[in-house]
N, C-alpha and C positions, 0 to 999 in steps of 0.2 A: 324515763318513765317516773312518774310521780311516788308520792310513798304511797299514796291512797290508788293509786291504780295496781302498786306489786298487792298490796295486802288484798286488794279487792280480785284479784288475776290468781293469789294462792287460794282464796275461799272457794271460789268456782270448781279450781284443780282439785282441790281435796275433800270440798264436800257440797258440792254443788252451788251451793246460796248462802246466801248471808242468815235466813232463816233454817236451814239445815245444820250451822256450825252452831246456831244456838240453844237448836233439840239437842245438840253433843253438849252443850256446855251447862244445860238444864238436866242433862242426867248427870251430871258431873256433881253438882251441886247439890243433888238428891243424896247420892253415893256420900257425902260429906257427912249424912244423917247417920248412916250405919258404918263411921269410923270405930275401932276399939277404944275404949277408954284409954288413956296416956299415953297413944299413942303420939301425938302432938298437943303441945300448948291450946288451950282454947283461946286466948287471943290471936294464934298464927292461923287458927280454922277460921277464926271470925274474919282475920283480913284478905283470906284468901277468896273466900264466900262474898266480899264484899266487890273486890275484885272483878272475881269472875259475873257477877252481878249487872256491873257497871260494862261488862263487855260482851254481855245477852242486847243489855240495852241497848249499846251504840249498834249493836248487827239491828238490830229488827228497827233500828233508823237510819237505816242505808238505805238509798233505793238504786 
């Protein structure tokens, strides 16, 4: 099995579509707004956000 076929075989398993893991990944991203203060570095929020960003994007360009 390919890499793109496991990765695409677990989105299904656990969240039905590729457009459902990105509604999880877009409240994810939301929740990043109402961290506490010092709690973490702001540049490791920013890379994380950017991250996770870039991997809303690649789901909602699967078909």
């Amino acid at each position: 099995m390919e890499k793109e076929e496991v990765i695409f075989q677990w989105i299904e398993d656990g969240y039905g579509s590729p457009e459902e893991l990105a509604k999880v990944l877009d409240l994810a991203l939301e929740m990043l707004f109402y961290l506490e203060e010092d709690t973490f570095d702001r540049k490791e929020v920013q890379q994380v956000v950017v991250a996770l960003r870039g991997i809303v994007v690649g789901l909602r360009n699967m078909k």
